[in-house]
N, C-alpha and C positions, 0 to 999 in steps of 0.2 A: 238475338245475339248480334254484338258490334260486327262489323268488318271492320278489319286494320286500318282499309283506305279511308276510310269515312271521316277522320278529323279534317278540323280548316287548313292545318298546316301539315296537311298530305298530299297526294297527290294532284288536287285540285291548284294546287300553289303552282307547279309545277306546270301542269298546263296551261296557267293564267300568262304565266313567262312565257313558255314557248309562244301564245298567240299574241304578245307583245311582241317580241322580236320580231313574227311574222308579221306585224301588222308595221313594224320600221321598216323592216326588209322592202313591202312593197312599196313602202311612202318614198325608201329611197333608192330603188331603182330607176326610177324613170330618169331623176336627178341626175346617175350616174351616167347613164345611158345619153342623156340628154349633151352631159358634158366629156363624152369620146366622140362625139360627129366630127370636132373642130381637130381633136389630136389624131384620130385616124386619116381624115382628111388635110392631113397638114397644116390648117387654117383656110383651107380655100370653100370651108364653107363656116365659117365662124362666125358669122350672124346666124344661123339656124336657132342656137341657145335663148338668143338674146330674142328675137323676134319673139318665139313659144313664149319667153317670160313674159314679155311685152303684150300678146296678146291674151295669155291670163291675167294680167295685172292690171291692164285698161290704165296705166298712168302716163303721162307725159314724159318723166324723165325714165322711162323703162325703154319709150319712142325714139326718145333723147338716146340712150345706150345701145341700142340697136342700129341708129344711122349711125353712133361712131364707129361700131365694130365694121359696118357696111361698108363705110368710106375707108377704114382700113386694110379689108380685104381687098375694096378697087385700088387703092394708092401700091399695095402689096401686087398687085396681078400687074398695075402700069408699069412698075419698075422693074417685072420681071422680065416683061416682054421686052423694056428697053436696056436691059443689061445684058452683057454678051456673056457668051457661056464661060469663059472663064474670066471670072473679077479674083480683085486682090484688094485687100484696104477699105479705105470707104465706101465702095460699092457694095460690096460684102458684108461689112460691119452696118448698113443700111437692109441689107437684103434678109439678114439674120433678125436685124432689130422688127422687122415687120414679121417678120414669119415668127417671131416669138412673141411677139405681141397677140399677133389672130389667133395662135394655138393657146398657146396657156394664160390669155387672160381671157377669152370666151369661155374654155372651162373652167376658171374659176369662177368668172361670174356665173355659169348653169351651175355649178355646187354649191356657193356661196349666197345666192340671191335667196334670199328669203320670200315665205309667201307674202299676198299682199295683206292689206288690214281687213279685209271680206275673209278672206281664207284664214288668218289667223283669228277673227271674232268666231267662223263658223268652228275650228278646234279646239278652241276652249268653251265655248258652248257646249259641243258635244262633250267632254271632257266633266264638265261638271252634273 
């Protein structure tokens, strides 16, 4: 005698999805995780992102992305130390401009950087 559950588009379907989602869920955790270090931290550690990609990726212009965020975070710390605590104007409108630069464009680059062509050959290998 059949059981219910036994066709293809029973419950087997259903668990195929959930351990998909589970298996995006973990791919993009760390991602996520990866790109709040810079907005919990204000920016003042917003190469953290950029380095991690850089050192899975072994590319030059990953090295390249990581010394700008670098030098943006020191240009951002020089200026804070040399700005008095209350600016107005373009001290401010400088001070803002780097702090929104280290924070939301480090996180967006740890969201948005894709893997490299090693890690995309080895998921669709696996894939197929």
């Amino acid at each position: 005698m059949k059981s219910s559950g036994s066709s293809a588009a029973g419950p087997d379907t259903s668990a195929g999805s959930v351990g998909s989602v589970g298996s995006v869920v973990r791919a993009v955790t760390p991602r996520v995780l990866l790109a709040a270090v810079p907005v919990v931290t204000l920016g003042m550690l917003s190469f953290v992102p950029s380095l991690v990609v850089a050192a899975r990726r072994r590319r030059a212009f990953d090295w390249l992305v990581c010394a700008g965020f670098a030098a943006a975070n020191a240009a951002w710390v020089a200026w804070a130390v040399l700005t008095p605590a209350q600016t107005r104007g373009a001290e401010f409108a400088v001070d803002l401009l780097l702090m929104l630069v280290t924070t939301l464009g480090a996180a967006a680059h740890a969201l948005f950087a894709g893997p490299g062509r090693r890690a995309a050959g080895a998921l669709a290998a696996g894939a197929e």
